[in-house]
Structure formats: structure tokens, C-alpha cells
VEXMARVO-11599 format. One line per field, with one value per residue (C-alpha): chain; residue number from 1; x, y negated, z; residue in one letter. Coordinates in steps of 0.2 Angstrom, whole numbers, plus 2048, in hexadecimal, padded with zeros to 3 digits. Example, Ala and Ser with C-alpha at 12.3 -4.5 7.8 and 13.67 -1.06 7.14 Angstrom:
2
cadena <- A|A $
num <- 1|2 $
east <- 83E|844 $
north <- 816|805 $
up <- 827|824 $
residuo <- A|S $
***
This chain:
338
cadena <- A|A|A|A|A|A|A|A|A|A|A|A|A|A|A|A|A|A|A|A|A|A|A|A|A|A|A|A|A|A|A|A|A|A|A|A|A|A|A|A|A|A|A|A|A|A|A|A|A|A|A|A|A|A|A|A|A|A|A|A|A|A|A|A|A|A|A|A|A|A|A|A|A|A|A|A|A|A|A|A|A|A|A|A|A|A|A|A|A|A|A|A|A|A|A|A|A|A|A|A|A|A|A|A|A|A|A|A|A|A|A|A|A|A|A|A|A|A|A|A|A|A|A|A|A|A|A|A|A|A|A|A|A|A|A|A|A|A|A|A|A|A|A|A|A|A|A|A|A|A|A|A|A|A|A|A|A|A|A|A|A|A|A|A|A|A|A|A|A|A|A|A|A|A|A|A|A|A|A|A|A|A|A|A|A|A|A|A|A|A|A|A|A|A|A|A|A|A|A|A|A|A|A|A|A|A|A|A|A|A|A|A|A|A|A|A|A|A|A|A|A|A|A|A|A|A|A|A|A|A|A|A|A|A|A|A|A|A|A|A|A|A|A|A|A|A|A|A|A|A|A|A|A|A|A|A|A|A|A|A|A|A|A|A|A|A|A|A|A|A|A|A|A|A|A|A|A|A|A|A|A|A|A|A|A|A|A|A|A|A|A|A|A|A|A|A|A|A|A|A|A|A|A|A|A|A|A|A|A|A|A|A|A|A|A|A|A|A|A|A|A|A|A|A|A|A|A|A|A|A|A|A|A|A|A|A|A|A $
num <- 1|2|3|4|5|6|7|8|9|10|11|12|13|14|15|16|17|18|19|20|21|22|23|24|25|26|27|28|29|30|31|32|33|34|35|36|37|38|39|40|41|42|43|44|45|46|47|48|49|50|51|52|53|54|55|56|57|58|59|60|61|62|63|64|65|66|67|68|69|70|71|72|73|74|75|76|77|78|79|80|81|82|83|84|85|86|87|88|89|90|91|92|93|94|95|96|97|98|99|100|101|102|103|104|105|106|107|108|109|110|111|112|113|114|115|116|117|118|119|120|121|122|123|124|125|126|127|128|129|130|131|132|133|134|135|136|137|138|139|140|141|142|143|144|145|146|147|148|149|150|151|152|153|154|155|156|157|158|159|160|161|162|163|164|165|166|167|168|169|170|171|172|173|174|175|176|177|178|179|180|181|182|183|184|185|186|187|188|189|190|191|192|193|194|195|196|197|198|199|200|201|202|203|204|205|206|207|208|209|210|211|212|213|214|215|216|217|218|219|220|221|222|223|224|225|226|227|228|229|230|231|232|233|234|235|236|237|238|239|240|241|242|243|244|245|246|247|248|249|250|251|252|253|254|255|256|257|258|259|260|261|262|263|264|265|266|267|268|269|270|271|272|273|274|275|276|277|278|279|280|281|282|283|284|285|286|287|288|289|290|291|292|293|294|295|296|297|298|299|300|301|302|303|304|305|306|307|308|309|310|311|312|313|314|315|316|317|318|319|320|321|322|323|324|325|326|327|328|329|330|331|332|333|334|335|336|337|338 $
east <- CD6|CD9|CE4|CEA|CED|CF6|D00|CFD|D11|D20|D32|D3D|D4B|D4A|D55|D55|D67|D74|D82|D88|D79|D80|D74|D65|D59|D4D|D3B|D2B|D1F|D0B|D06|CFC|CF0|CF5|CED|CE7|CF4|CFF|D01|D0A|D18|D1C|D30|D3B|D4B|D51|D5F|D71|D75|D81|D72|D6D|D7B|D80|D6D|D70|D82|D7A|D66|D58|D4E|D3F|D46|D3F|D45|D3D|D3F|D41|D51|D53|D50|D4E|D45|D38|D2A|D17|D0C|D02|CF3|CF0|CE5|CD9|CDD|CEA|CE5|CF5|CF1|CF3|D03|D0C|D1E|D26|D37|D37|D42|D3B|D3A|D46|D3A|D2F|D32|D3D|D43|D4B|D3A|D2D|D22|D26|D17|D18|D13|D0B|D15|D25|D20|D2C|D23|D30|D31|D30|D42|D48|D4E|D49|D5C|D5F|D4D|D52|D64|D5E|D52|D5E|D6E|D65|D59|D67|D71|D62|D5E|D72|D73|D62|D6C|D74|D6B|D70|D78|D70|D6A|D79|D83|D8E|DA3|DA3|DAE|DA6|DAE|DA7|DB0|DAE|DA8|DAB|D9B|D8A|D83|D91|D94|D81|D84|D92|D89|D7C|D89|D8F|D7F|D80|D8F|D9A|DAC|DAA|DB9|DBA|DC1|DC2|DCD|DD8|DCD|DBE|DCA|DC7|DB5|DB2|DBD|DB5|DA6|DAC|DB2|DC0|DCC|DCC|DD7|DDB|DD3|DE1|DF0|DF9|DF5|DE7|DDD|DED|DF1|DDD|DDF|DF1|DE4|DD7|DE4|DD9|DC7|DBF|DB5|DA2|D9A|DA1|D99|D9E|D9A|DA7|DA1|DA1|DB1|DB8|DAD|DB3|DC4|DBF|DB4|DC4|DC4|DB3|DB3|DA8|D94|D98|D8F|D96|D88|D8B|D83|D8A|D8A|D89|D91|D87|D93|D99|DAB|DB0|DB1|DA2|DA1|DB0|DAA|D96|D96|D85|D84|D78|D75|D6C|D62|D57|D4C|D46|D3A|D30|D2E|D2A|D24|D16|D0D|D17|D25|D20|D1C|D2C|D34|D2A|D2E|D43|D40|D37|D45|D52|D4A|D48|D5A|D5E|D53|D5B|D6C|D71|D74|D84|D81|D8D|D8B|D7E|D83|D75|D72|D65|D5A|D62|D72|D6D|D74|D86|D86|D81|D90|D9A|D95|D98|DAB|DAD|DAF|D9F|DA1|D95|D81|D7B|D69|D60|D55|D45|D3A|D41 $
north <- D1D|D1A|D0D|D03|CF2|CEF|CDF|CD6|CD3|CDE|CDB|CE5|CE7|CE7|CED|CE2|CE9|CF6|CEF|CEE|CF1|CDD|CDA|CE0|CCF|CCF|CCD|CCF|CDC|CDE|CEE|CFA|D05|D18|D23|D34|D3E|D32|D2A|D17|D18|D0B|D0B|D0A|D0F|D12|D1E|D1D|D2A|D29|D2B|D1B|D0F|D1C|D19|D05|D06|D0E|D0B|D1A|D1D|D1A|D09|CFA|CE9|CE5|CF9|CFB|D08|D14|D27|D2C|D25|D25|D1D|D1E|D22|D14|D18|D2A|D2B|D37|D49|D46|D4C|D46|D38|D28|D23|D35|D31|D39|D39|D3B|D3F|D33|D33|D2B|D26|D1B|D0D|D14|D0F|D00|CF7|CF5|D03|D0F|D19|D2D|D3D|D44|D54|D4F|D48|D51|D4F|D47|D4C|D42|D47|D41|D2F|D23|D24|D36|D3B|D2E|D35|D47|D49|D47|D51|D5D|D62|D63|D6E|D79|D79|D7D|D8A|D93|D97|DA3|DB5|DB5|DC4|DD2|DD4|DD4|DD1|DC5|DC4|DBE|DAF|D9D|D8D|D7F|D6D|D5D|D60|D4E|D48|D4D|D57|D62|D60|D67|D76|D7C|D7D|D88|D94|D99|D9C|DAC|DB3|DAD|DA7|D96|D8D|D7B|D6A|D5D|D4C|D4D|D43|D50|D5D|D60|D5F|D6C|D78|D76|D7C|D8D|D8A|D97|D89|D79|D72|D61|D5D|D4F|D5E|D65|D76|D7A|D86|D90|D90|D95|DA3|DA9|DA5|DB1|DC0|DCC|DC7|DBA|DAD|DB4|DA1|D91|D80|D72|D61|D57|D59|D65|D63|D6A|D77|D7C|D7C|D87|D94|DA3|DA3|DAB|DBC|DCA|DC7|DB5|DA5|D92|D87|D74|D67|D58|D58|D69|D76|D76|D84|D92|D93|DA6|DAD|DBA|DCB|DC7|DC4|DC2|DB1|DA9|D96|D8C|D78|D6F|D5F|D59|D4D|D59|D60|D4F|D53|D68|D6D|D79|D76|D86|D7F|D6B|D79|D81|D6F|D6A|D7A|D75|D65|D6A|D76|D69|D5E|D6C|D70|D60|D60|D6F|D69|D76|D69|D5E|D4E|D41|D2F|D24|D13|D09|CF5|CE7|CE8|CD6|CDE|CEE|CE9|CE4|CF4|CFD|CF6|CFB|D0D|D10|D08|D14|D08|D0E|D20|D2C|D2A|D17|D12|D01|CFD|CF6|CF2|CE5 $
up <- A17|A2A|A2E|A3F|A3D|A2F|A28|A17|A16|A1B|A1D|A10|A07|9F4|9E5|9D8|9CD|9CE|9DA|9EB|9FA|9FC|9ED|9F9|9FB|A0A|A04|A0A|A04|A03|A0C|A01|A08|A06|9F7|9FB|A01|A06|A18|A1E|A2A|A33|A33|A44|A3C|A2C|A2B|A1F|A11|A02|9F8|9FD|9F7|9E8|9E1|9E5|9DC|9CB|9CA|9C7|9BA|9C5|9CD|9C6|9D1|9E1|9E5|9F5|9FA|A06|A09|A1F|A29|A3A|A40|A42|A39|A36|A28|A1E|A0E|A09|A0C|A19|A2D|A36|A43|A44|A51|A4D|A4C|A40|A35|A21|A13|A04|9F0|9E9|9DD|9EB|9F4|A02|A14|A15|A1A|A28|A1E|A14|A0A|A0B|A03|A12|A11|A11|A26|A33|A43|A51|A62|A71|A77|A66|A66|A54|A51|A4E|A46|A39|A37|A37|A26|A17|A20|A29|A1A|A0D|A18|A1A|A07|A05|A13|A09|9FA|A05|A08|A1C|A23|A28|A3C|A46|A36|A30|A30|A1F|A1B|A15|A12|A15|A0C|A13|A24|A2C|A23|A29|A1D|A20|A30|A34|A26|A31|A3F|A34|A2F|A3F|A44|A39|A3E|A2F|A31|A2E|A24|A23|A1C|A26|A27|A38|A43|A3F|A45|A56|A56|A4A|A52|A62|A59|A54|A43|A3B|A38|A31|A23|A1D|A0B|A08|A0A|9FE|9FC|A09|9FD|9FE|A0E|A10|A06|A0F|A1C|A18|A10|A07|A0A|A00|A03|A03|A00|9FD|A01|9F8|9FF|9F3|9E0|9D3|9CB|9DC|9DF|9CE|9D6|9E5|9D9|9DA|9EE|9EC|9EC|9E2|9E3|9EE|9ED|9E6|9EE|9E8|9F3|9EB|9D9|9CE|9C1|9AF|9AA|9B3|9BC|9BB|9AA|9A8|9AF|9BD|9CE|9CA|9D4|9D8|9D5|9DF|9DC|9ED|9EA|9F5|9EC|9E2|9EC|9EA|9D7|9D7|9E9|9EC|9FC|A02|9FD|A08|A16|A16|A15|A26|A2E|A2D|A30|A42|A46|A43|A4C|A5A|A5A|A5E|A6E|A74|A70|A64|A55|A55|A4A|A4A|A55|A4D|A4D|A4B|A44|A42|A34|A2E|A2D|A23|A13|A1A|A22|A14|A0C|A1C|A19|A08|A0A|A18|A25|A2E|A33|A3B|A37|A35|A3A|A35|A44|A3C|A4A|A54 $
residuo <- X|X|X|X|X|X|X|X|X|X|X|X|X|X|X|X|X|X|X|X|X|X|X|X|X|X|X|X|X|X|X|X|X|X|X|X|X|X|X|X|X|X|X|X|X|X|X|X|X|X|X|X|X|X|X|X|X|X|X|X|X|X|X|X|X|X|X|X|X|X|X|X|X|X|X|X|X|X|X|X|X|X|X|X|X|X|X|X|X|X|X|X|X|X|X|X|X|X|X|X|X|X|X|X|X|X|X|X|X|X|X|X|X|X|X|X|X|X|X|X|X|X|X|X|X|X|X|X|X|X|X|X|X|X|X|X|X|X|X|X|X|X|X|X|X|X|X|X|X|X|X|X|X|X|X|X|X|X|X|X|X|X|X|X|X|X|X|X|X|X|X|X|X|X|X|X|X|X|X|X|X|X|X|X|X|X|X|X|X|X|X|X|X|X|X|X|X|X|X|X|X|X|X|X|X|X|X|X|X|X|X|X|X|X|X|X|X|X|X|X|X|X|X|X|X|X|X|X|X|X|X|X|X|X|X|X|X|X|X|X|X|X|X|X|X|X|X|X|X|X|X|X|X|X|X|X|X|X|X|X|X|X|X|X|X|X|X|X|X|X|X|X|X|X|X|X|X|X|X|X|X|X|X|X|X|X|X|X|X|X|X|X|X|X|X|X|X|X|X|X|X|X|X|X|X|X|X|X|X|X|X|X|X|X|X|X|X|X|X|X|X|X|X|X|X|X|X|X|X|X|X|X|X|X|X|X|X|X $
***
């Protein structure tokens, strides 16, 4: 192992039962040294995602109490193991196991391969806000064979475009030429036009999918992107047309939609974490390859995210709480080091 100087004890919040992220205790931790194939990072920001208080609202099966919560993050890298040739200092931002001790603390244990380099131009805040999104919309947006060369004009919807996840999938599909379709509360509104979408409908209306589909006359929707769960991506499984695509990012169908032999619809589940339990090294490659073109998008300015807002690391439980009632919008970062 090579190390920098590290502490006997770290600041952390721990998990001890399923509940509100106000059940979150502040404890202190004994740093381990990394196994082979692993590297320490020492954490500057922890970054919000639902994921977060849904797993502290219910528990996993891997959770035991004193886990510590928390998926994305950044920092420096502050010891590797055996097998791993990254250097010690590099910053970089991370996506972690649900299964492992997680973000919410002053160090956080990794799989080497799931490190995303960070650039200089790229402040704490928004490398830690960019991993979970930004990879899921990838993931999401891969399901869907891209156009041809100097292709596209097929129509997409995309629900739920005020979140993140969403927001940054939108973006993905106009990069391909589609016409993007989206829902959005009002206040999202004027933003996402301004990005080029199609139009953009309120998901609390009456009778939007209709008016979309009055919309659209007699074309069909090539893919849809469902952000909401799968009982409504069930719902929206007729607007897609022959040989289309129902891509289910939050939750999934078990059974089919359509009846068989009608409009041959391809059905695509997106999760994440799963990568941590079946990737190939090919696979952790591909992973670090997205990861550096989010990142570089956003130092060329060609990614919208929403503000970050960020808070004190004494406070990260409250405003967990904030975010999950709805009361916090946009991205949410923790600032660990103080």
C-alpha cells in the first residue's frame, strides 16, 4: 500500500435503522488501509441523490448499523492497494456500492475502477453532483441504437425533465437529432425550451399524453424515457410506435405492456449500481470513459445541470431531510472538508 498521512479516526455519518436521514448519528470511524484494488479518498464533497434517503427510508440487505450512507462524491486520493497505479493527490469523483460504506464521511474506500478523473476547471460541487445523474442518463440513453450519420428526426419523450437525471438525458437526446418531448412542472418550462426541446408538457394536467399524441399526428414515438416508475411507463407503452424502445430508469416492467406480435417494443431496465456486482474490466473502462466526457462537457459548457446548493457537513442530515420533502431543489452538496 502507499498512503499520505492518514488519521486513526474520521468524522462520519452512520446508519443505524430504516427511518428519516434525521436518525443519522455522527461518529467517528477507524481508517482502514485499502486491499488490493481499492484506493482511499479523501472526501471534499458528498453529493445528494434520491437513492440516498430512499436506502436510509427502507434499509439494504447489505446494511448492518454503523453503515455509513451515500453514493457521489470527490476528493483525493489518499492511499491505493496492491494492483492499483493511480497517484496519490489525483482528484477525482465516484459513483459508490451501495453495498460499502459510502460518502457521507471524510473517507470513503473505492473499487479503483469506478474513479473518474476531475479536471482542474471543474469545481468539488459539480464533480460530486455529476456521477450518479450523468452516468444513469448515459446508461439510459445506451439502450437506444443512435441514429444513423446525419440521421435522426425521430420523436422521443422524455418524463420528468425538472430532475437531473432527466434533465441531463434531454440534453443527450438532442444531441442526436431526435425531437425531444418532455414533462416538466411549469417552473422547468422555460428552461427546457430554451434548450431546443419539441415542447414541453405538464405531468400534473389532464390529458397531456393526448394532447402529445394530437401533438405528434401520425408519427409515434420512436423511444420513451421514463423517469417516474414503472407503472407509468406501463401507461405511456401505446405512444410508442412499431420496433420502438420503453427505457425505464426508475423502477421496471416484469411483464410485457403490448400484447405479443403488435408493435415488437424493446424493453430496457437502467440501474446503476449494478455495474458494481457484474462489470468486466471493459465494461469499468467504458464506465471511466463517460464519466471523463461528462466531465469534459461541462468544461466546455455544453452540459446544463441544475444550481448546486451546497451545506455544512453538521447540517448534512437536516438537509437530507430538506431534499427528500422537496423543500431543497436542484443538486445538494455536503462540504466535508472544512
Amino acid at each position: 500500500m502507499t498512503a499520505i498521512e492518514t488519521p486513526g479516526l474520521y468524522d462520519a455519518w452512520a446508519w443505524d435503522r430504516p427511518g428519516s436521514p434525521m436518525l443519522l448519528q455522527r461518529v467517528a470511524r477507524p481508517w482502514r488501509a485499502p486491499a488490493a484494488g481499492e484506493v482511499v479518498v479523501t472526501n471534499a464533497v458528498s453529493a445528494f441523490n434520491p437513492v440516498d434517503w430512499k436506502m436510509i427510508a427502507t434499509g439494504h440487505p447489505a446494511w448492518q448499523p454503523g453503515h455509513v450512507p451515500g453514493v457521489d462524491g470527490v476528493g483525493r486520493i489518499a492511499a491505493v492497494g496492491a494492483g492499483v497505479h493511480l497517484p496519490i493527490g489525483m482528484r477525482v469523483a465516484y459513483h459508490q456500492d451501495l453495498t460499502r460504506d459510502g460518502s457521507f464521511a471524510a473517507y470513503t474506500i473505492l473499487t479503483a475502477g469506478c474513479a473518474i478523473p476531475v479536471p482542474d476547471e471543474v469545481t468539488d460541487d459539480i464533480a460530486a453532483s455529476l456521477p450518479c445523474p450523468g452516468l444513469t442518463a448515459w446508461q439510459a440513453i445506451s439502450k437506444v441504437p443512435a441514429p444513423e450519420r446525419n440521421g435522426g428526426g425521430q420523436d422521443v419523450l422524455v418524463t420528468g425533465a425538472g430532475g437531473t437525471v432527466a434533465l441531463i438525458l434531454t440534453q443527450f437526446a438532442l444531441r442526436r437529432n431526435w425531437r425531444v418531448w418532455v414533462t416538466a412542472s411549469p417552473r422547468h418550462h422555460e428552461r427546457l425550451l430554451a434548450l431546443g426541446v419539441a415542447g414541453v408538457f405538464d405531468y400534473r394536467a389532464t390529458g397531456w399524453q393526448r394532447q402529445l399524441q394530437e401533438t405528434l399526428g401520425p408519427r409515434r414515438l420512436h423511444a420513451v424515457f421514463d423517469t417516474v416508475s414503472g407503472d407509468h411507463a406501463r401507461s405511456l407503452a401505446p405512444m410508442v410506435g412499431y420496433n420502438g424502445h420503453l427505457v425505464c430508469i426508475q423502477d421496471r416492467l416484469d411483464s410485457p405492456p403490448c400484447p405479443p406480435f403488435t408493435t415488437a417494443l424493446s424493453l430496457h431496465e437502467v440501474a446503476l449500481n449494478a455495474i458494481h456486482q457484474q462489470a468486466t474490466h471493459a465494461d469499468w473502462l467504458e464506465w471511466r470513459r463517460a464519466g471523463a466526457s461528462l466531465m469534459g462537457d461541462v468544461v466546455c459548457g455544453t452540459l446544463m445541470l441544475p444550481p448546486v446548493h451546497a451545506v455544512a457537513f453538521a447540517e448534512l442530515p437536516t438537509a437530507l431531510s430538506e431534499f427528500q420533502a422537496g423543500r431543497l431543489h436542484g443538486k445538494i452538496a455536503a462540504n466535508i472538508l472544512i
